[in-house]
Structure formats: structure tokens, C-alpha cells
C-alpha positions as CSV (number, residue, x, y, z in Angstrom):
1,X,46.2,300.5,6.7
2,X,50.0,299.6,5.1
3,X,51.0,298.7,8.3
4,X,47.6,296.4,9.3
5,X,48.6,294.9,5.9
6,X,52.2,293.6,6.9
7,X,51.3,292.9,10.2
8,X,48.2,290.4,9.0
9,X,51.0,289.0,6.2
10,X,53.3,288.4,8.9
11,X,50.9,286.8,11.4
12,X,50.6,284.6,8.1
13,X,53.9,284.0,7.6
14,X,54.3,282.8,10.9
15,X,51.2,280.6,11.2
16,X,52.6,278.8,8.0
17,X,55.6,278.7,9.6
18,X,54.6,277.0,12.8
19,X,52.5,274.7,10.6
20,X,55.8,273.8,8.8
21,X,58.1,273.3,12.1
22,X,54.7,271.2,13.3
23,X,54.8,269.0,10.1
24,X,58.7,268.5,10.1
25,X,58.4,267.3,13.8
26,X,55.7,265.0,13.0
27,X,58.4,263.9,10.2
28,X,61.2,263.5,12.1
29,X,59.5,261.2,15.1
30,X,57.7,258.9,12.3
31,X,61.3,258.7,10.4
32,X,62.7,257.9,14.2
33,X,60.4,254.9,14.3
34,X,60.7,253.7,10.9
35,X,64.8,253.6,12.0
36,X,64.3,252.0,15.1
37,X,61.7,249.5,13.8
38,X,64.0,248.9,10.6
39,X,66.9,248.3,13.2
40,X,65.0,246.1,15.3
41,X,64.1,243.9,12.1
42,X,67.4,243.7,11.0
43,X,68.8,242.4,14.5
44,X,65.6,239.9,14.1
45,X,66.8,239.1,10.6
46,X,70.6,238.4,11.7
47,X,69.2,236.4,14.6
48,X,67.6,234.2,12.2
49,X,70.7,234.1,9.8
50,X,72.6,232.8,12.8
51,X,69.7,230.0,13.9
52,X,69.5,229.1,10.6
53,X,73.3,228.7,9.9
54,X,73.9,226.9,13.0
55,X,70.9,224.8,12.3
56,X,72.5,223.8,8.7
57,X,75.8,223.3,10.4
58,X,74.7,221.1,13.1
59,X,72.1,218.8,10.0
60,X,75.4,218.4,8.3
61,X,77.3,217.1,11.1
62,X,74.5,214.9,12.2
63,X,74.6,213.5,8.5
64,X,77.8,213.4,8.5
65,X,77.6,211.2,11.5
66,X,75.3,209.0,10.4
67,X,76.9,208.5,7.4
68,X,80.3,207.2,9.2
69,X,77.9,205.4,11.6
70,X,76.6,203.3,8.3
71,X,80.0,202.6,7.3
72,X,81.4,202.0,10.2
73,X,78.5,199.3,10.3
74,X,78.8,197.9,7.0
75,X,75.9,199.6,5.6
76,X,76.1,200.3,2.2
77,X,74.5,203.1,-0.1
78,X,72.2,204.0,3.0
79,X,71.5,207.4,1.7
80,X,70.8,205.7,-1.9
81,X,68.1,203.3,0.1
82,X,66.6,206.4,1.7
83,X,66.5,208.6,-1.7
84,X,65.3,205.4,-4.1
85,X,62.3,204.1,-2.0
86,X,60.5,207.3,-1.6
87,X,61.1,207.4,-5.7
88,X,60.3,203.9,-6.3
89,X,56.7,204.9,-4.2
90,X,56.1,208.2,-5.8
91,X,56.8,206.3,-9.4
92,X,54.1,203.5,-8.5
93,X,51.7,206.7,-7.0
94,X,52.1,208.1,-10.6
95,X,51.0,204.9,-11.8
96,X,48.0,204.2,-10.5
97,X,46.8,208.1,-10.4
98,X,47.2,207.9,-14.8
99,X,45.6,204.2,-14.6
100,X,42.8,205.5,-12.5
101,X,43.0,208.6,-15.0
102,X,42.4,206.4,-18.3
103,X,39.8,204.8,-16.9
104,X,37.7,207.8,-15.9
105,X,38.4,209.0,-19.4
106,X,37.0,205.7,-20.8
107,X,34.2,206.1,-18.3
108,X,33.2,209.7,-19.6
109,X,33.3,208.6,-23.2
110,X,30.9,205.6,-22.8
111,X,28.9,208.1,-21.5
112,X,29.2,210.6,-23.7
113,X,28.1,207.9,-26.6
114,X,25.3,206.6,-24.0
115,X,23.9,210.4,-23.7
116,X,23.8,211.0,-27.5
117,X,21.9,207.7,-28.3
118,X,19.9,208.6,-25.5
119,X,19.3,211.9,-27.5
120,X,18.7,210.4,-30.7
121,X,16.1,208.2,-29.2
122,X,14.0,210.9,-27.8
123,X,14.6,213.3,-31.1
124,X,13.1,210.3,-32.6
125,X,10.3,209.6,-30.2
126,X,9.2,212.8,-30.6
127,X,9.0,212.7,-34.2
128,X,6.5,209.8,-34.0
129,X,4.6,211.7,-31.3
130,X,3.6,214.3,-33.7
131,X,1.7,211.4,-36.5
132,X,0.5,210.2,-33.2
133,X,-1.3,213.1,-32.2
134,X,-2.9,213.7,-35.7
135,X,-3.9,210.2,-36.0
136,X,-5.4,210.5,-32.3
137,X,-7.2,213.5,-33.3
138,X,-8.9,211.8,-36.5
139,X,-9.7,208.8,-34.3
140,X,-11.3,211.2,-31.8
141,X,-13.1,212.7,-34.2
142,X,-14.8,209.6,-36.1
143,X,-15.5,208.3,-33.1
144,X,-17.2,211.4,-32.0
145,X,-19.6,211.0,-35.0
């Protein structure tokens, strides 16, 4: 009976045990794949690094170009043209948008004062509607006689 005992304890033991090599297999190929897909992204991200540095590097030098191209030219303050006309636009944009804005708010309060006179007049109206009725009634009823 003892010896059933250790023997279904060990069986067990050794059931747990294979379920714990299983799991630490399972661990180890999804911590594999994590590395190798945290590898690949970080040979992605130094690709980018690179394309993006040689990009900036090759914008400067066209700039750079340009800029001796203008002077080379005669141009003056190119880059001062190219900066203030877009500002000079956006300013004027600005402009008209808070014009357009004043006078929708001018708009709303005119009717804002049209819709409470508008109120008023039917508060009234239907304070006379009520001697109306009574008056209508005694009418009615006279005439009825």
C-alpha cells in the first residue's frame, strides 16, 4: 500500500515535471521569436536612421545649392521671399476667417433679439386669447337665447 503510494506520487512528480519541461519549451521558442522579431525591427529601425540621415543630408546640400545658385544670380533674401509670402497669406486667411467670425456672431445676436420678440409676442397673444375665449363663450351663449 506504502509502496502504491510513492509510486502514484512519483508518477505525479513526473507528470508535473514533463508539464514543466513542456511549458519552459513553449517559453524558450516564443522568447526565440520575440529576439528574432526584436532583431529584425531594429535592423528595420537602423535602415530607416540611415534613409532618413542621408535624406537630410542630401535636402541640405540641395538647399545649399540653391542658395549659391540665388546668389550666384543676384537673388536676394530668396529664402526670406519664400518664408514671408506664405506668412503674409496665412495673416490675410486669419483675417477674413475672424471678419467672417464677427459677422456670424452679429448674425446670431440679431437673432437671438428676433426670437425673444418673437416670444414676447406670442406670450402676449396668448394672453388675449384667453378674454377672447370668455367673451366668445358669452356671445355664444346670448345668442343662443
Amino acid at each position: 500500500m506504502q509502496q502504491y503510494k510513492h509510486e502514484k506520487e512519483r508518477n505525479q512528480w513526473t507528470e508535473a515535471e514533463s508539464r514543466w519541461i513542456s511549458l519552459t519549451e513553449e517559453l524558450r521558442a516564443e522568447v526565440e521569436a520575440n529576439r528574432s522579431l526584436a532583431e529584425e525591427m531594429k535592423r528595420e529601425l537602423d535602415a530607416e536612421r540611415k534613409c532618413s540621415k542621408e535624406l537630410k543630408d542630401a535636402l541640405q546640400i540641395a538647399i545649399d545649392d540653391v542658395k549659391k545658385a540665388t546668389s550666384e544670380a543676384g537673388v536676394r533674401n530668396v529664402v526670406s521671399k519664400l518664408i514671408h509670402t506664405p506668412a503674409a497669406e496665412t495673416s490675410a486667411l486669419k483675417a477674413a476667417k475672424e471678419e467672417e467670425r464677427r459677422i456670424l456672431i452679429d448674425e446670431n445676436r440679431g437673432l437671438q433679439y428676433q426670437l425673444k420678440d418673437t416670444s414676447e409676442a406670442m406670450q402676449a397673444a396668448g394672453e388675449l386669447l384667453v378674454p377672447l375665449k370668455e367673451v366668445e363663450g358669452v356671445v355664444t351663449a346670448k345668442v343662443s337665447k
